[in-house]
Steps between C-alpha positions, in 0.01 A plus 500: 500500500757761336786327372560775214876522411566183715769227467451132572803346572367254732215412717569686775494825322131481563274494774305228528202714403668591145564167444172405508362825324718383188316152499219651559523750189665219312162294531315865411741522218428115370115531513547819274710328243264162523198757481649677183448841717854514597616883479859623408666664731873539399439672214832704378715237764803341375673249737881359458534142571836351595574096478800434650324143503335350216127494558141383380239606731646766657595684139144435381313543745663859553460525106145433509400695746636814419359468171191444577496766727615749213907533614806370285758324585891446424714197581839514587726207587879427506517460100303793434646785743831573704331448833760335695791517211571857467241693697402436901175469577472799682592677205236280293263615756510866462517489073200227500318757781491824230339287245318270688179469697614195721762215464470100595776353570579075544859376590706329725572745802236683709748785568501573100146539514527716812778717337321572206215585683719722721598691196196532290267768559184258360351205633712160482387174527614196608437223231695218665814486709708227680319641818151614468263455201172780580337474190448120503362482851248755421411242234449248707315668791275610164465146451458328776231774577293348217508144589502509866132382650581816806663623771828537576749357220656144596773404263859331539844562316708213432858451379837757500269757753871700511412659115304771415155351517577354818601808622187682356270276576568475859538854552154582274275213687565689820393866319163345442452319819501130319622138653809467265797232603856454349513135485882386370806433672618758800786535273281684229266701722514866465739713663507608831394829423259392236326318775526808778305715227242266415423462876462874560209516234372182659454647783304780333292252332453258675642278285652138563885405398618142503829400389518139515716141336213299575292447152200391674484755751567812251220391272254365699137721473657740244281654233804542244803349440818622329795431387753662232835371335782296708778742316458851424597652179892567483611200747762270368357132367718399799313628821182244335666164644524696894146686450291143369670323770353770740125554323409159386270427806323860455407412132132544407342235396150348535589308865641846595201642387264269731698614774307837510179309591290708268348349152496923427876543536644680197888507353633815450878550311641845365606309175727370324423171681738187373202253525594328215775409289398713232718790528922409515516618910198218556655200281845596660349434867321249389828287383721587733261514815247208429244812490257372228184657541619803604750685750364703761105425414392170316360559141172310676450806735553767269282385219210388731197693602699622814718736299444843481842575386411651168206773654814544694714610240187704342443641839876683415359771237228602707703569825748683334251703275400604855844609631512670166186708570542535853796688469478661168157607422 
């Protein structure tokens, strides 16, 4: 695998091989640090990191890992820089490319990512946009990896499948050759083309795609289930009342979770998960929806034995440490 000067934008800028040589050195890289043998290989690196998005994972995580791995790192956002206000991005791109080693990048529009990328003559990576979200799914294929009792990954995605994780996870189940379905309403599948791509590495891998409505159906047998937030960051409060109306029979709770027919089954969520109402978005939901216990996963699921939600989110810092050394060392 040489992925030196690379960008990941999305998914499909790998083959399916590279994607699973960066879980696989991901898992290298996590025995190392658990081992206290881990070696630093960035060394002299310094990385720009651009939030067009507010973040917690996805800033630490690429925090902690270049650190750890001996490279620096600046944050830039929209209070902190003109990005956006008086200078383009592709102009950002070529002043952050003569001082920096490699720039991350999480906002709203794929093409900003891909026009920054376009411009810069270092790597760029893709830390979250409205359409594809890399970093996390190598996350989760790390994950799911560790608790899965072998062979081919089984796992289902419920709720708003026409988001970035939908998108992504669709697209990444058929790069490794798993049994992934899209179980919400036909109105929130992925996109046509979404779908066309995912089938073309399916049929490379052998993998099996199901897109279904029926709750039963999509989780039945599967290993994994996940879910992620009704409404993504940046949607008015008004598209909740339409997108509850659509979800509320693909919410995970424990009869949901029975469905699968396997006492194994684990929940899996990228996080932040309103399970609660201990944050405003969750006590909102849960007054104006009748959504006490939780939104799009009951507060009984993800604090039971089932979730693996948080290995999930630690699962974040050792994937990207590998994208980190896979194209910069």
């Amino acid at each position: 695998m040489n992925l030196a000067g690379r960008d990941l934008l999305r998914e499909l800028d790998l083959t399916n091989a590279e994607f699973d040589g960066l879980v696989t050195l991901a898992a290298d890289l996590k025995a190392q640090r658990l081992s206290g043998h881990e070696r630093r290989r960035l060394e002299g690196k310094v990385i720009a990191l651009i939030f067009g998005k507010t973040s917690t994972r996805t800033r630490v995580a690429f925090e902690v890992a270049a650190y750890e791995q001996g490279a620096q790192v600046t944050v830039l956002d929209a209070q902190s820089s003109q990005i956006g206000h008086k200078e383009s991005m592709a102009d950002t791109a070529r002043v952050l490319s003569r001082m920096f080693d490699a720039i991350e990048y999480r906002g709203d529009d794929q093409a900003t990512v891909d026009e920054l990328a376009h411009y810069a003559d270092v790597p760029v990576y893709n830390g979250l946009t409205d359409t594809w979200h890399p970093t996390q799914m190598l996350a989760d294929v790390l994950t799911m990896r560790e608790h899965s009792a072998g062979g081919p990954l089984s796992y289902a995605f419920l709720g708003d499948a026409r988001s970035n994780m939908g998108n992504s996870i669709l697209v990444t189940g058929a790069m490794i050759g798993a049994d992934v379905r899209i179980v919400a309403p036909e109105a929130l599948w992925p996109s046509a083309d979404i779908r066309r791509a995912a089938q073309e590495r399916a049929v490379e891998t052998g993998a099996r795609l199901t897109l279904t409505e029926d709750v039963a159906e999509g989780v039945a047998g599967a290993e994994f289930v996940h879910t992620d937030v009704w409404v993504s960051m940046g949607e008015p409060v008004e598209v909740w009342e339409q997108r509850v109306a659509l979800l509320r029979p693909y919410r995970v709770d424990s009869s949901l979770m029975a469905l699968t027919g396997r006492p194994d089954a684990k929940f899996m969520h990228c996080l932040p998960a309103f399970h609660d109402e201990s944050t405003v978005v969750g006590r909102t939901v849960a007054e104006d929806f009748g959504l006490q216990g939780g939104a799009e996963v009951s507060d009984e699921v993800f604090e039971s034995s089932a979730s693996i939600v948080f290995d999930q989110a630690e699962n974040r810092m050792h994937t990207i440490k590998a994208v980190l050394v896979a194209t910069l060392a």
